[in-house]
Structures are given as structure tokens and as C-alpha cells.
N, C-alpha and C positions, 0 to 999 in steps of 0.2 A: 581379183575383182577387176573386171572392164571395164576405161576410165574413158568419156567422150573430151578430148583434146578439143577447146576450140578458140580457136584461133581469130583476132581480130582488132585492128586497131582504134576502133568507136568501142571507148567504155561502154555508150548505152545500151547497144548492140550485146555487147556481152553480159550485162548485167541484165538484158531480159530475155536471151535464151537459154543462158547456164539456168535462171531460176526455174524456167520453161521446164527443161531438162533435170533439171533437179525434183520437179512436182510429180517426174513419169518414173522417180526409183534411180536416174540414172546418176553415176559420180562423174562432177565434170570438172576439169584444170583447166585455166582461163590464163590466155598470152597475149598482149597487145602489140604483139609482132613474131613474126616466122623466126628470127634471130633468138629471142628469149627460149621459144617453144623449142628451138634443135638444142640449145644449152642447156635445156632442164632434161633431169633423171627419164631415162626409157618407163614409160607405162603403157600397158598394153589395153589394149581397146580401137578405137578410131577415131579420125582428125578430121574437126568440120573447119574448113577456115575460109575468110574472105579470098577471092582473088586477086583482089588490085588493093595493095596494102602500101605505105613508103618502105623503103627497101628491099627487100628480097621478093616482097610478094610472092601468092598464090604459085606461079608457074615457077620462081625459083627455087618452094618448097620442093613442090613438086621433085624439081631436077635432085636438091640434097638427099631428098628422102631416096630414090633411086639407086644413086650412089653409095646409100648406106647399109642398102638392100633391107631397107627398112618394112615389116611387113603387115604394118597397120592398114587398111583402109583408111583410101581418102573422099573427105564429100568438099567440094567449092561451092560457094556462093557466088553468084554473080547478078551484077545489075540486070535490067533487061536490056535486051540489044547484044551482048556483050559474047552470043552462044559461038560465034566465030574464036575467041579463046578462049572456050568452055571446051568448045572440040579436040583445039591441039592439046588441053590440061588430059582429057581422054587418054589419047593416045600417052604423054606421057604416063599415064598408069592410075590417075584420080576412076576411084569407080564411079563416082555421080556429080551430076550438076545441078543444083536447086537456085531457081532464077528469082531475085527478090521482086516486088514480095510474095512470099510464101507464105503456104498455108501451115499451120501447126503441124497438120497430121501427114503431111510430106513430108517434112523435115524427120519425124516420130520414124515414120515407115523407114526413110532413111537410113536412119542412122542403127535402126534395129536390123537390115541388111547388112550395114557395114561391120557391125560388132561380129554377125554373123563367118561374115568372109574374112575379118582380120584371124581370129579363132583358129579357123580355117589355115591361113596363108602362116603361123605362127605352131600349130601342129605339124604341119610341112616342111617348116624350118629347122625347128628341133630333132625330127625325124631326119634330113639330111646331114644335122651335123652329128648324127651318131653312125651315119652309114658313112659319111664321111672318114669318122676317126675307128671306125671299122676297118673300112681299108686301108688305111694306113697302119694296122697291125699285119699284113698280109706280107707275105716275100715280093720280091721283084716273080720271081716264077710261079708265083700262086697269083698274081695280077693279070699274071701273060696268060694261066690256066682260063681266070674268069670271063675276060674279056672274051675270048675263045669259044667258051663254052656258051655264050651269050649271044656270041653271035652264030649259034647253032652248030656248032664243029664238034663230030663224033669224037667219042673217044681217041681211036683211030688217026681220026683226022689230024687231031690238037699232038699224040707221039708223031706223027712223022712231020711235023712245022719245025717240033719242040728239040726235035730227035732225042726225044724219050719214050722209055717203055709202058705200055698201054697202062702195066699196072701201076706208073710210078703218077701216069695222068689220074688213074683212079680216087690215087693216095691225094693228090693235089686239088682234088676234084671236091670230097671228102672235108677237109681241112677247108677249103673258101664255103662249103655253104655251111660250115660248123660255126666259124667266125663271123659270118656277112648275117649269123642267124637266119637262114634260107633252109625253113623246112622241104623247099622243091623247087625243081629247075624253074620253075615257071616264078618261083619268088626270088630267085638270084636273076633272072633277066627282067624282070622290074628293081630289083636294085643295082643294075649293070645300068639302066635307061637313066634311071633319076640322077644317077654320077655323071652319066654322060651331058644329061641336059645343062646341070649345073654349072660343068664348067670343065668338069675332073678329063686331064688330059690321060687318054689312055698311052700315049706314044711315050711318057715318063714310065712305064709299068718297068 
């Protein structure tokens, strides 16, 4: 179940939009600071929190959640006036800005987009760390195969780099889309892309 995290250090504030949000179906866990919300247990769903809180505030969430490659959606509050660090909260990776006061059915619309793309970003995740720990059942020469063969190199091609024989590329060819579960070339260089993006250094293969 998707839990609306929201985050804020005016009890009143939180006790009349968790209710809010409790009246539309939704479950919501309630922090009167950014420090309490990173120390309590991971739940998935998405985080509505003030931007200018004492301590860590809004834009420091922000930075922790990054760092922890956290992959909830975020929504900020901000006073009016205030869209000049609404902007940079943006670019840090907040998907939305709702400027107080706000209307109900914005915040509603909100946060039923963010539930949506947390979903999203948390499918994505789970799915990388299984192609992740796929490659890492692989050889050093069946990583050299892949990477190879993803970036378009004939058979041909990949024996004489490898100075192996066509058939032994075959065999190796074989073996990474049996492993990487790549029913086709075309699904091993979308799981050759998504490694790459991540992180996954090919020059270790």
C-alpha cells in the first residue's frame, strides 16, 4: 500500500491535511521534521513536505533523499513569493511545487501524480537491481561479449578484438542473453543501456 509521507513542522498544518488526505482513501505518516521522516522505516508512496522547516529543511531533504537514491516522489510546499527556491528544489529532483495557499484539488491532483511516478521510479529500481545482480553472475569474458555485442559488433568483429573463435563468440553470445534473460539482441542492448546509465562501469568487465 502507497503511504503519503508528509512532512512539516506546524502540528496544525499536519493535522488538517493528513485528515484532508485521509477523507480521499489515502494512508498518510505525519513528521514534524525532515530529520525524524529519514530515520523512520522506508514506505513507499510519496513525500509532501514544507520547504522552509528549522533544520534540514525542504532543500536538504531534497539533497539526503538523492544521495540515497531514494525513489519516492517529491511534492514542496512553499509560501508565496518563495518560487525562486521552488525552482532550484526542481532541479534538485522535487517533481512539484504547490504555493500556499492552496486549493484542495491541487494538492489531490498532486499527489495522485506523484503516487503515480513514485510506482514508476520504484518498478525501475527493482528491475535494475535484478539486471544488476544478473551481471554479476556473468564471466569477465561474457561482460566483454556483452558490452561488444551492444555496441553493435558482428560476430566477426567481437573474435578478432577477443581473438576468439566465431563459434566460441557464439557460445558466449548464447550464455549472456540466457543469463541477462534477453529473449533478443534488441532486449540485451536495452539491458546493456540501463547498466550503463546507472552507473555500471564497463572498463571493470
Amino acid at each position: 500500500m502507497s503511504t503519503v509521507s508528509l512532512i512539516d513542522d506546524d502540528n496544525g498544518v499536519l493535522d488538517a491535511v493528513s485528515a484532508l488526505l485521509r477523507s480521499f482513501g489515502h494512508t498518510v505518516a505525519c513528521h514534524d521534521s525532515a530529520e525524524t521522516f529519514l530515520a523512520a522505516p522506508f514506505e513507499p508512496g510519496c513525500i509532501v513536505t514544507d520547504l522552509r522547516m528549522p533544520g534540514l529543511g525542504g532543500m536538504g531533504l531534497l539533497s539526503a533523499l538523492r544521495n540515497r537514491n531514494d525513489p519516492r516522489a517529491v511534492i514542496l510546499i512553499t509560501a508565496h513569493g518563495d518560487v525562486e527556491h521552488a525552482v532550484k528544489a526542481l532541479k534538485l529532483g522535487a517533481l512539484d511545487f504547490i504555493e500556499k495557499p492552496f486549493e484542495e484539488e491541487r494538492l489531490l491532483e498532486a499527489i495522485d501524480s506523484a503516487l503515480v511516478e513514485s510506482e514508476r521510479h520504484i518498478r525501475e529500481s527493482n528491475e535494475l537491481c535484478d539486471l544488476r545482480a544478473r551481471y554479476e553472475t556473468l564471466s569477465r569474458r561474457q561482460k566483454e561479449v556483452m558490452w561488444l555485442v551492444a555496441d553493435g559488433c558482428a560476430n566477426k568483429e567481437i573474435a578478432a578484438r577477443l581473438e576468439i573463435s566465431i563459434r566460441t563468440v557464439e557460445t558466449y553470445r548464447a550464455w549472456v542473453l540466457e543469463k541477462m534473460h534477453a529473449r533478443t539482441l534488441a532486449d540485451l542492448v536495452r539491458i546493456a543501456l540501463m547498466l550503463e546509465r546507472s552507473g555500471t562501469d564497463r572498463s571493470a568487465a
